[in-house]
BAVO-124565 format. One line per field, with one value per residue (C-alpha): y, z, x. Coordinates in steps of 0.2 Angstrom, whole numbers, m for minus. Each point is the difference from the previous one (the first is absolute). Layout:
% BAVO-124565
py = (Y / ...)
pz = (Z / ...)
px = (X / ...)
//
This chain:
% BAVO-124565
py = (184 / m8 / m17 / m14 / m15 / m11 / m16 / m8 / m17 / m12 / 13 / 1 / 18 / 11 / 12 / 9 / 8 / 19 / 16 / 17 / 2 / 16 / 4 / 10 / 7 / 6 / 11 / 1 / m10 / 7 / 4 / m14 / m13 / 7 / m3 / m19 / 1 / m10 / 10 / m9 / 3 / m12 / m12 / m18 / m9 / m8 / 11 / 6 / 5 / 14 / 2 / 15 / 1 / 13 / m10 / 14 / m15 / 9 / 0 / 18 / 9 / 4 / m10 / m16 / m14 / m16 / m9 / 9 / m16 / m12 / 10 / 1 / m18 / m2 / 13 / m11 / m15 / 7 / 9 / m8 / 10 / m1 / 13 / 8 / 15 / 5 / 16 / 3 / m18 / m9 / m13 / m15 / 5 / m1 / m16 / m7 / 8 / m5 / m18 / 3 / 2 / m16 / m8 / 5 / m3 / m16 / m8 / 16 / 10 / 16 / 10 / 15 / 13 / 16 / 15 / 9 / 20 / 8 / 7 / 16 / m3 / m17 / m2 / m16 / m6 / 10 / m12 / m4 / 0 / m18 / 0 / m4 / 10 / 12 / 2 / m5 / m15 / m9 / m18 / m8 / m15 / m4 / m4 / m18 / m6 / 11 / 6 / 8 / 16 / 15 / 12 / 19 / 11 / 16 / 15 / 19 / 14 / 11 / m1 / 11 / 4 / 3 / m19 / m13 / m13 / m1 / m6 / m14 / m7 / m18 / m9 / m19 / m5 / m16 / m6 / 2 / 8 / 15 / 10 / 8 / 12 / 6 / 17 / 12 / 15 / 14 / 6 / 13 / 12 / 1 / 7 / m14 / m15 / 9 / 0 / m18 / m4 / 10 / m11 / m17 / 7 / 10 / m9 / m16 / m5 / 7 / m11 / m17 / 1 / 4 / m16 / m11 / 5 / 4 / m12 / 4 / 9 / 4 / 12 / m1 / 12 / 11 / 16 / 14 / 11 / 10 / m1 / 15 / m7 / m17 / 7 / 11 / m16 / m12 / 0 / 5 / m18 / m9 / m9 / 0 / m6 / 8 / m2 / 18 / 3 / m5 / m19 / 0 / m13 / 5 / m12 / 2 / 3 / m18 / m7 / 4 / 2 / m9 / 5 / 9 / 0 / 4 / m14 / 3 / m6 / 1 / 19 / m11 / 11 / 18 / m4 / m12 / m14 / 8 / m15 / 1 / m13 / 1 / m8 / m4 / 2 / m17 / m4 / 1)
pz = (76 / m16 / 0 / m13 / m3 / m17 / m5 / m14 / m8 / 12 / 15 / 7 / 7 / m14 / 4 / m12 / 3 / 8 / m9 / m3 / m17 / m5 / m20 / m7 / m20 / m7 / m11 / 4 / m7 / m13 / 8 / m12 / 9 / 18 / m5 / m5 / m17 / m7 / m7 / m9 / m4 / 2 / 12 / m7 / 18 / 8 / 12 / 18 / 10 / 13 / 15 / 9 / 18 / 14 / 14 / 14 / 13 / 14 / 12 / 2 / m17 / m2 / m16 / 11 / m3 / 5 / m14 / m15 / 3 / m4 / m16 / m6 / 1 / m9 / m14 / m2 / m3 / m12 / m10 / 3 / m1 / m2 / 12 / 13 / 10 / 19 / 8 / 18 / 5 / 16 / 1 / 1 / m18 / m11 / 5 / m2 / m15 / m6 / 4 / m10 / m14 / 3 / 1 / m19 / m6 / 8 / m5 / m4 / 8 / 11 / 11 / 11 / 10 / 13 / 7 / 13 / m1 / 15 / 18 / 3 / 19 / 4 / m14 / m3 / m15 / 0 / 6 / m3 / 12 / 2 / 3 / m15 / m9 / m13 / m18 / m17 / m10 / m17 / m6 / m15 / m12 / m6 / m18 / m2 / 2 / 13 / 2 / 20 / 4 / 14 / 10 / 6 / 8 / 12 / 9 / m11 / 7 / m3 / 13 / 4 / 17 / 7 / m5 / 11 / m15 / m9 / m19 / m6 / m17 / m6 / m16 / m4 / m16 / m7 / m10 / m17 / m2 / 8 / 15 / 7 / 17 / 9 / 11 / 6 / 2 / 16 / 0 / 10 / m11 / m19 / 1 / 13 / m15 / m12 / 9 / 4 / m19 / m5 / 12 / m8 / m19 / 4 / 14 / 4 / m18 / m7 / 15 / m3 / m19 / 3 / 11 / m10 / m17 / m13 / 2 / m5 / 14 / 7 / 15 / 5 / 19 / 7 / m5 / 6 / m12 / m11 / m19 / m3 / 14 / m7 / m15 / 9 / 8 / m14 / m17 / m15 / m8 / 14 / m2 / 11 / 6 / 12 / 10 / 0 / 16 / 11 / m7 / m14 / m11 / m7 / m13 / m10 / m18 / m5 / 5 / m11 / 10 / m8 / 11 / 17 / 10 / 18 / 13 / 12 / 17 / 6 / 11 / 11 / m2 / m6 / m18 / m13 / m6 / m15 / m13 / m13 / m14 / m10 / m13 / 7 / m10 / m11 / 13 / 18)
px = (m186 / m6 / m9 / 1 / m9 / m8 / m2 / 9 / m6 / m3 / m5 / 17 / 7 / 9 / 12 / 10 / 16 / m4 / 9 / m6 / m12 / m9 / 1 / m15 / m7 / m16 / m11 / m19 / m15 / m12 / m18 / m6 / 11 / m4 / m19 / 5 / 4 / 15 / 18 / 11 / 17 / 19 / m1 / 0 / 0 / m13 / m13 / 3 / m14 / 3 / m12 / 2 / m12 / 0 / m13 / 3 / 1 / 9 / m14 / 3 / m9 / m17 / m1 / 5 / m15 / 10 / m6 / 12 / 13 / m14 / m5 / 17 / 0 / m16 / 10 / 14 / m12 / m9 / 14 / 17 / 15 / 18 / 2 / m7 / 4 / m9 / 0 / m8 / 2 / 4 / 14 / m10 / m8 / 12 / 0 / m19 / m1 / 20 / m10 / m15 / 11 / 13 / m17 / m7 / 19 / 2 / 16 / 8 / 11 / m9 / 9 / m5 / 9 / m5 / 6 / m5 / m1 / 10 / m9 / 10 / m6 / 6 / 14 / m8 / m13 / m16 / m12 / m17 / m14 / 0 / 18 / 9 / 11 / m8 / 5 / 3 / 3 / 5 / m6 / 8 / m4 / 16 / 4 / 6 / 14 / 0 / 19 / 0 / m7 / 7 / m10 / 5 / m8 / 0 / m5 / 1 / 11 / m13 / m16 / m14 / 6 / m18 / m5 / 8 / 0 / 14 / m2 / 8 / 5 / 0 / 10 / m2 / 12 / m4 / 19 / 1 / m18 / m8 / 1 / m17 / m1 / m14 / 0 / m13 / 6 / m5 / m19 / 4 / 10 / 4 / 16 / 5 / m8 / 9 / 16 / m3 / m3 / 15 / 10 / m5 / 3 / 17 / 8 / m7 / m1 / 17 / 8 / m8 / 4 / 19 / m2 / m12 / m1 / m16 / m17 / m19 / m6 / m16 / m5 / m19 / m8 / m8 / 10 / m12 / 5 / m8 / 4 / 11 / 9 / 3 / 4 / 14 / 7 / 0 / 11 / m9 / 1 / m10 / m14 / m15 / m18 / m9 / m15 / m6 / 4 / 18 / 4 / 12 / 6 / 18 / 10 / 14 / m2 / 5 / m15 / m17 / m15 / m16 / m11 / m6 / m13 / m8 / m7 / m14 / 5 / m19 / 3 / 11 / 14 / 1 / 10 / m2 / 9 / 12 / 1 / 14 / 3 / 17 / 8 / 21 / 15 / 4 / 13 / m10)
//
């Protein structure tokens, strides 16, 4: 069951109209532009920052602090994105932080969503240890005017059959101007993450552009998998950024990418922020 909330100008509740969205291209970053240095290329639009954050908040892992939510927050503060993707997060937090970020925007239009990973036990969401349903989530700063956005999500048909949480994949599309989606894919086995990526790229993705047509896209989680992997699962023409470990940044090659860098979350998770600046098409 996915969740949306945000706040438009004025504060008020916005809901957009809900319909599947998944559409993905990339090709990977220069060294130089994963160590902060800028690459220019076509886009003539204005910037859109890209925050990608796994806070390991579930109660349950060893890297649990309780204090990764309050840091992310801190994070947003001091570098504002456009976009922000969450792994590892309880329910309630997409929220705070989807607040945080109404609250630097004030006035504009911020909207947030979640979905929770699957528990192969119950059948229900996978909950964390204080209750709330565990996964991942998306937070958006709509351009203006904002024109409606529509959120999908949902549960890979290929699972790690020894792990009783099933991994989930989130889409937000914003009308008119970009679609970003967050996933993190199984730990637990390669060939499972693989089969998960291969899904989103081949399956999930072909559908949703029958359905909705081409926008800029952006992809940004915790992929747990190696290089040669990814490599195996995305097109040739993709572009990247990476945090030299799980956490990807993937966008389509109509956006430029100025700039990358890492943000230190104080060891109260085990990843980094991954901070991506790009430069939109003329027409987002």
């Amino acid at each position: 069951m996915i969740t949306t909330k945000g706040r438009p100008v004025a504060g008020r509740s916005y809901y957009g109209p809900r319909r599947s969205v998944a559409v993905v291209a990339c090709l990977v970053l220069a060294s130089t532009l994963l160590a902060g240095a800028a690459a220019t290329g076509e886009g003539t639009g204005p910037v859109l920052r890209v925050l990608q954050m796994n806070l390991c908040n579930s109660g349950e892992a060893g890297c649990y602090t309780g204090m990764s939510v309050a840091r992310a927050a801190s994070a947003l503060r001091a570098h504002p994105p456009d976009l922000v993707t969450l792994n590892e997060i309880c329910e309630g937090d997409v929220e705070t932080l989807g607040q945080t970020l109404a609250d630097i925007y004030r006035g504009e239009t911020v909207v947030w969503s979640f979905q929770p990973a699957r528990d192969r036990r119950t059948g229900g969401p996978y909950l964390c240890q204080n209750g709330q349903p565990y996964g991942i989530g998306l937070i958006a700063r709509l351009p203006a005017p904002a024109a409606g956005h529509a959120v999908h999500g949902g549960i890979y048909p290929t699972q790690d059959l020894d792990d009783p949480e099933e991994r989930a994949w989130l889409c937000l599309s914003a009308a008119g101007a970009f679609l970003v989606c967050t996933t993190h894919l199984a730990y637990t086995s390669a060939a499972v993450a693989l089969g998960q990526c291969r899904y989103l790229l081949e399956t999930a993705i072909p559908r949703q552009r029958a359905r909705t047509g081409y926008q800029p896209t952006l992809l940004a989680g915790d992929f747990n998998l190696g290089a040669q992997d990814l490599a195996s699962c995305l097109p040739a023409d993709y572009l990247r950024a990476a945090d030299g470990r799980a956490q990807q940044i993937i966008v389509t090659s109509d956006f430029t990418a100025r700039s990358s860098r890492t943000i230190d979350l104080d060891g109260t998770t085990d990843h980094p922020g991954l901070l991506l600046n790009l430069t939109t098409p003329a027409k987002v």
